[in-house]
N, C-alpha and C positions, 0 to 999 in steps of 0.2 A: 504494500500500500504506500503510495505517495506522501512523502511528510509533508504537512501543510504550511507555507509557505506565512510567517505570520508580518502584517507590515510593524512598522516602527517609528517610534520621532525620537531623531538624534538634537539634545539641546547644547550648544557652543556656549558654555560659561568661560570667564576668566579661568579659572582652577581646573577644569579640563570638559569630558565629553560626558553627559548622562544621556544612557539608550533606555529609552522609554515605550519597551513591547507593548501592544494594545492588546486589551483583552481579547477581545471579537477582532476578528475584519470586518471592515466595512463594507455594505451592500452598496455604496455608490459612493462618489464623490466629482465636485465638478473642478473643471478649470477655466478661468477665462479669460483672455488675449485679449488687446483692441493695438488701435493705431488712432494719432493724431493724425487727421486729413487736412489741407487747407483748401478751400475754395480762390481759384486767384479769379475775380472775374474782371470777362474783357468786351465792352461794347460788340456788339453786331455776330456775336457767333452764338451756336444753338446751345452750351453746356459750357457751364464754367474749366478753366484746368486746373486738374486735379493736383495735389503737391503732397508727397510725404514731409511728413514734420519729423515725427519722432514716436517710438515708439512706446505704448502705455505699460504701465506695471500689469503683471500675471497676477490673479488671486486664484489660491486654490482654497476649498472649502470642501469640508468631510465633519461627518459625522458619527459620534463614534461611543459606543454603548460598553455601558458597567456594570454588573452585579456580583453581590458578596453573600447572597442568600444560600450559596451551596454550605457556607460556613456557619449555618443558622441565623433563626428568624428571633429566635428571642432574647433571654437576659445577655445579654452579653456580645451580642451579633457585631459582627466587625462594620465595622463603617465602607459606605462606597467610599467615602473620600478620601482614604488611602492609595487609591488607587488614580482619583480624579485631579487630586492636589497637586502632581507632578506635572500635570498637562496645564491647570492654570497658572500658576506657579510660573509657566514661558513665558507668559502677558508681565510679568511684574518686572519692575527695574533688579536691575545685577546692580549692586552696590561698588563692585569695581569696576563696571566699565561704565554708570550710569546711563544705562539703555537693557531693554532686554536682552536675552539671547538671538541668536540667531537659530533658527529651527529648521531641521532638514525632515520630510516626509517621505522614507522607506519604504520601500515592497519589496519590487523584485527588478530585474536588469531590463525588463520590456515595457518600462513604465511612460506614459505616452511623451514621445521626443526625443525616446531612444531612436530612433530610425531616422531621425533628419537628413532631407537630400545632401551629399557634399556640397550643393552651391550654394548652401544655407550658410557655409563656413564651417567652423567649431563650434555651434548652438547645442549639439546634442547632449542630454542629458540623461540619467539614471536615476535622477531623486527628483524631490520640487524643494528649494532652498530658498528659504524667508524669513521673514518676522512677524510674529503674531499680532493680528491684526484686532483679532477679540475673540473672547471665549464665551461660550453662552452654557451656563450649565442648567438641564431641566432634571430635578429631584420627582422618582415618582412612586417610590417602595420605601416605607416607614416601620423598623420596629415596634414592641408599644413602647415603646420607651423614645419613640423619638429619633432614633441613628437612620440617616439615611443608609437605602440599601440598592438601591438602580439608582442608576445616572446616566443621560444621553448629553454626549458635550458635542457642541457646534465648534468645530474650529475651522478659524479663516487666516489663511497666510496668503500676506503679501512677497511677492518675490524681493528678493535682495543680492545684487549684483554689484561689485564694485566696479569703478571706471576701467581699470585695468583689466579685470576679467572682461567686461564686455568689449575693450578692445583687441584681446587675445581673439575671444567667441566669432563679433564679425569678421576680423582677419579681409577689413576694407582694403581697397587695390585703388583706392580712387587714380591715384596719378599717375598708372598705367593702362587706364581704362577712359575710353569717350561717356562723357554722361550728358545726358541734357536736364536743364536748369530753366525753372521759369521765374524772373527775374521779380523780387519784391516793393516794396512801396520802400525809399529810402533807400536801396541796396546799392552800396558800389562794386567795382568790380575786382579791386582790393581785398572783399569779403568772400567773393566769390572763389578766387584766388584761395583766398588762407584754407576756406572750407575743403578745397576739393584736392587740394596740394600739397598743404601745409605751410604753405609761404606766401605771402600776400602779394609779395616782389614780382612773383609770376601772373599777374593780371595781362600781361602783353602778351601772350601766348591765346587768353580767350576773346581779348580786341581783336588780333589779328586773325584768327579763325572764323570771326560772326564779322569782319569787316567794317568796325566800331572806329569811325572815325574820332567821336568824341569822349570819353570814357566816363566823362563827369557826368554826363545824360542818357542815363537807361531808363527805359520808358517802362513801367510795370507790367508785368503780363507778356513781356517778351519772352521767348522759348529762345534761349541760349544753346550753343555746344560747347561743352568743356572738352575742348581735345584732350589727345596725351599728351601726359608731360613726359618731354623723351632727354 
C-alpha cells in the first residue's frame, strides 16, 4: 500500500526551521495570479493598447481541519489548540526579526508550477513561499468542560519573493532581445533606455531605430522598437 503523502508548512524563524505536518490533507485549496494591465489610449482607433505593468502578488489559500477527540471527549480531553496554535502562531510578529515568519506550503514535487514552460525562465516551483496573510480559526466541538476539540483554520498566504530571487527566476535578456514599447505620458527616452538596457546612455540606439529626430518629444501612445543592444 502506498504511504500517504502528508502536506506540511515549513515556518523560517530567526532561531531556525519549524515543520508543521497537518493533521488531514486538505480536500482543496486555491491559488490566484493576476497582472497589472495598463490601458494607453489613442484617438481614432477601435481598442485601446494594451501594456504590461507588472506583475501582482500570488495568494494561496487552504483550509485545513483538526481534531483531538480520538484522545477523549471528557475530563481531561486534550485541546484542538495544541495542534492549531503552531499554525497561528505564523500571523504573529518574530521578536527578532520584527515581522512574521516566512511560510512555505508543502506536499509533494508536482505541486502546481512545477512544470513551467522553459520560456517562463527559472519561475518553476515545488512549494508556494509566503507570508501569512490571516488566519481565520472556526471552533466547532466542545468538551463539557469547555476545551475546544475540532478546529477548521482558513489560511491565506501571500507570496514572498525577494528582488534578487525574482531577478534570478525571470532571467530577463532584454538587451539582447527586440521589444516593443508603447511610449507613456511624460516618458523620455532616457527611461526607456535605462529600463530595457540598463543604461540610460543608450537612448540613441532607440532614436535611431524609430527614426526620432527629436528625442525630447515623444508623443504618448507611440509603439516604439527597442532594438538590440549589440
Amino acid at each position: 500500500m502506498q504511504q500517504l503523502q502528508k502536506a506540511m508548512l515549513v515556518a523560517e524563524y530567526d532561531a531556525g526551521l519549524d515543520f508543521i505536518e497537518v493533521q488531514y490533507n486538505p480536500g482543496e485549496f486555491s491559488l490566484e495570479k493576476g497582472a497589472q494591465i495598463a490601458e494607453v489610449a489613442i484617438p481614432g482607433i477601435d481598442s485601446p493598447v494594451l501594456q504590461f505593468v507588472r506583475g501582482q502578488t500570488e495568494k494561496l489559500t487552504v483550509e485545513l481541519f483538526f481534531d483531538t477527540t480520538e484522545q477523549g471527549m471528557g475530563s481531561g480531553a486534550t485541546s484542538v489548540t495544541t495542534l492549531t496554535d503552531p499554525v497561528y502562531s505564523m500571523v504573529k510578529i518574530e521578536p527578532a526579526r520584527h515581522a512574521p515568519p516566512i511560510v512555505s506550503f508543502v506536499w509533494n514535487t508536482a505541486f502546481p508550477g512545477a512544470h513551467m514552460s522553459s520560456f517562463s525562465g527559472n519561475q518553476g516551483r515545488n512549494e508556494f513561499r509566503g507570508l501569512v496573510e490571516s488566519v481565520r480559526q472556526k471552533f466547532t466541538l466542545f468538551s463539557p468542560e469547555g476545551v475546544p476539540l475540532r478546529a477548521t483554520l482558513t489560511l491565506t498566504l501571500r507570496e514572498y519573493k525577494t528582488l534578487d530571487e525574482q531577478l534570478h527566476q525571470l532571467n530577463l535578456s532584454s538587451p539582447d532581445r527586440t521589444h516593443g514599447h508603447v511610449v507613456q505620458q511624460g516618458e523620455t527616452l532616457a527611461a526607456i533606455a535605462r529600463r530595457y538596457y540598463g543604461r540610460a546612455t543608450d537612448w540613441r540606439g532607440i532614436a535611431e531605430g524609430n527614426g526620432i529626430e527629436d528625442p525630447r518629444r515623444l508623443r504618448p501612445g507611440t509603439v516604439l522598437a527597442v532594438p538590440t543592444l549589440r
